[in-house]
N, C-alpha and C positions, 0 to 999 in steps of 0.2 A: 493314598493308602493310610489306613489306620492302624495301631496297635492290636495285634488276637487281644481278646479279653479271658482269662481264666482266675477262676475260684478254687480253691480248694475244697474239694467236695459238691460243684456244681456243676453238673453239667449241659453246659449253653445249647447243644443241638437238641438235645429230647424235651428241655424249658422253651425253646421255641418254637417247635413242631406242635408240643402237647396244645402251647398256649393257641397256635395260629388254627388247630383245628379245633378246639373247641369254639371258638370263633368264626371260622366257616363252615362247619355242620358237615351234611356229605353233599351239599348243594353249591357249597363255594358262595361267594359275591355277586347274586342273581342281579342286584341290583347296577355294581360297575360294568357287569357283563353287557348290561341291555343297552345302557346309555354311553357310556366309553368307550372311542375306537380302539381296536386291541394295541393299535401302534403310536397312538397317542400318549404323546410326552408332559409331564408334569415338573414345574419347579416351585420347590414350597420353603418356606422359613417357618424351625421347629422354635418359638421362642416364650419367653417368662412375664406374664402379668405380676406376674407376686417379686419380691425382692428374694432371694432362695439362693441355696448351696446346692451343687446338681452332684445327683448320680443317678447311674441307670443310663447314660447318654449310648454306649456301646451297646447295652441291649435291643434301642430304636434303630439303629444301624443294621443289628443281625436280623431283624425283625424286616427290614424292607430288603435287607440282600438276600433271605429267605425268598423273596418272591421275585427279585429283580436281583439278579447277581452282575449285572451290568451299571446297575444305579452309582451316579458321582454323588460323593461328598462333601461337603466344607466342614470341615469339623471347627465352629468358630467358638467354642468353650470346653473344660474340661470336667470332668467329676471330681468333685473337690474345688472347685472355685464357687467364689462368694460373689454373686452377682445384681446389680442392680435390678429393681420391674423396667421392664423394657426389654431385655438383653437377650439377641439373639443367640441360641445354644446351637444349631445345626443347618444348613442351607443343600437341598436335596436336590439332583435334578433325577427323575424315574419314569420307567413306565408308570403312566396315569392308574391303571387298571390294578398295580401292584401297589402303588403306594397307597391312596385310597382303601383298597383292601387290607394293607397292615396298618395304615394309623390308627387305631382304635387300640389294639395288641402295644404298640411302639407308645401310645402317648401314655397308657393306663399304666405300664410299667415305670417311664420316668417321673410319673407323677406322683406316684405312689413312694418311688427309693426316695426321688430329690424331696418329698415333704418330712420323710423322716430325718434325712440329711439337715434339714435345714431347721427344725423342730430341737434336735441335737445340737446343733453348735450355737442356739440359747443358751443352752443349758452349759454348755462350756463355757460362751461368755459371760453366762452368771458367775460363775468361778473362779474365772481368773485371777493371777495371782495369791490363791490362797496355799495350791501347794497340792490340793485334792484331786483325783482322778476321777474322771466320769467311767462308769460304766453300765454297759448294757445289759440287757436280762436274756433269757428263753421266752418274755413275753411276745411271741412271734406270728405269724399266720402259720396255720402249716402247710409246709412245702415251700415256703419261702426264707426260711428262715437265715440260710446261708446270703441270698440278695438282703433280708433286712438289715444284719448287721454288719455287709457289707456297707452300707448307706450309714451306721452308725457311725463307722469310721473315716468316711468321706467328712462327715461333722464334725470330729475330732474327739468322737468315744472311744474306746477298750472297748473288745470284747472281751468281756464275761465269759464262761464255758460253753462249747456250741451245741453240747449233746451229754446227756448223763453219763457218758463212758470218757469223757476228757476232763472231768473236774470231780473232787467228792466235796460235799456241802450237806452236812447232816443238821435236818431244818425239824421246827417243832414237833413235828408228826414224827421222825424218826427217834428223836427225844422220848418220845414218851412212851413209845413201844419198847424202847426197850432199855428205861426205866433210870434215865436220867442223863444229864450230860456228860458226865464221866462215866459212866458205863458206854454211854453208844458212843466216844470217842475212843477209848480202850479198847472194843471191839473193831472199830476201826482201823487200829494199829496194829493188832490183833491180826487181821486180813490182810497184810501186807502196803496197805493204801497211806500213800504223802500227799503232801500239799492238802491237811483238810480244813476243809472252811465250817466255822461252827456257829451257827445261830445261835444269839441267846436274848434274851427280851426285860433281860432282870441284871440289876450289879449283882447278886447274888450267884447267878451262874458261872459269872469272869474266873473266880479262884479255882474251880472244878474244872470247866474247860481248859486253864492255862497249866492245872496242874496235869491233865491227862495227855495233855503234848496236843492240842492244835496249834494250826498252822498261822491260823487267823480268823479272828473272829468277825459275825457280820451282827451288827447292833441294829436289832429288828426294834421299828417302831417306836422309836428315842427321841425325846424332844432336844431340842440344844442342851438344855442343861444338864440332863442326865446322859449324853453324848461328852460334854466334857468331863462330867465324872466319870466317865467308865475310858476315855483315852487315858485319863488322868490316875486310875488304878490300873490300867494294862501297861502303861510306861512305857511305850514300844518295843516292849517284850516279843509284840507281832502285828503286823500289820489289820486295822482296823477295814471294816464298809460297813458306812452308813446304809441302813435301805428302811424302806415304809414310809409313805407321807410327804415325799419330797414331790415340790413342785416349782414352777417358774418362779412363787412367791416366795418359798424355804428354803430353796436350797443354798443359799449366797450363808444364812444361817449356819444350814449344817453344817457348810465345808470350811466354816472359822471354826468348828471344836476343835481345829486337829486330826478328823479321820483321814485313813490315807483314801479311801475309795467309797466313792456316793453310786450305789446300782438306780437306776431309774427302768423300770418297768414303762413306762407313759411314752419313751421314744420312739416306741415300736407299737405300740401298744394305742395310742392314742394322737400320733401326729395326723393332721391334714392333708389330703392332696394337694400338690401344688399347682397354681392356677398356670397352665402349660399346653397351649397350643402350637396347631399346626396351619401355615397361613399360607392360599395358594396367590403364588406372582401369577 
């Protein structure tokens, strides 16, 4: 037996169902049907060409118990481990007809979380040591967004806010509607709303913003050096995030200014599938 899997704010029966029927149509798997005996049994190892961090492994699990609720498992890794190429993640024994049928739903999903998973804890081991926190963005698929930053966190990201109604973060565009950084912070406070995070892209913004009571500022598009001048004018008066421009190559940079939090857009946004098949004994 395995662990139930739950998310907050996901939920796993209507993500499997949606996904397994847009993947067999209303004609089902014409092709396992014809050549597979309906009582023939299959045993397969789910395993990693790539060297990768896995998540997403329970949703390959729900994915074949969806069609085989009889099917045994080996669960030989976990999400959130760090795994050699080679390294077998799952060993299945199923109806042939069923597993066949879900691998495609089961492999696209682990391969998808565990590339971000694994994308993500670069970017933490670029860090290391400095003191900085990695965080994730809303750069997300939609409809997925709660599994992608699930997978952030299996890397060893933060999440960042999951939805505009859990965070306030007044960014350029709100700036200028309405008509400066201490104005649209003041109105802010104004509304009742804590914890607010303020974009500003200038040292020139930091005294306005600090003076109008944010919470924390996020230092949009700062190279190192003007990242250490503006921690080094905010004095830890509040917690700093670096974001804009960081990548596998800067951000070891940005996270010696001092900021307390580096957002990266790109882990979600821009990681690879992981090279993750399914192999029948």
């Amino acid at each position: 037996m395995t662990e139930p899997f739950a998310l907050a704010g996901f939920d796993l029966d209507a993500f499997i169902k949606s996904t397994l029927a847009e993947d067999l149509g209303s004609g089902g798997d014409r092709t396992s049907a014809a050549v597979i005996p309906a009582d023939a049994q299959l045993h397969a190892v789910m395993a990693s060409r790539d060297e990768v961090v896995v998540a997403g492994l329970p949703l390959a699990l729900a994915f074949i118990r969806a069609l085989d609720p009889q099917a045994h498992f080996e669960v030989v890794a976990h999400d959130g481990d760090h795994l050699p190429a080679g390294s077998a993640l799952l060993r299945i024994s199923a109806n042939a007809r069923a597993l066949l049928t879900a691998e495609r739903s089961a492999l696209n999903t682990v391969q998808h979380l565990t590339g971000i998973a694994t994308l993500t804890r670069q970017y933490v081991d670029a860090i290391h040591g400095t003191g900085a926190i990695l965080l994730d963005t809303r750069k997300t698929l939609p409809g997925l967004r709660v599994l992608e930053k699930y997978a952030t966190r299996m890397g060893g990201a933060t999440n960042h806010r999951m939805r505009l109604d859990d965070g306030v973060m007044i960014k350029d565009n709100h700036i200028a509607v309405a008509g400066g950084v201490e104005a649209a912070v003041r109105a802010a406070k104004a509304a009742g709303l804590h914890d607010i995070v303020v974009e500003v892209d200038s040292l020139d913004q930091i005294p306005p913003a600090l003076a109008a009571g944010a919470d924390r500022l996020l230092l949009d598009n700062m190279g190192p050096p003007m990242l250490r001048e503006a921690v080094a004018l905010i004095a830890g008066r509040v917690p700093t995030e670096a974001s804009g421009g960081v990548n596998l190559n800067t951000i070891r940079a940005i996270a010696e200014t001092g900021v307390t939090y580096i957002s990266v857009g790109r882990i979600t946004q821009s990681a690879p599938a992981a090279d993750i098949g399914l192999d029948f004994a």
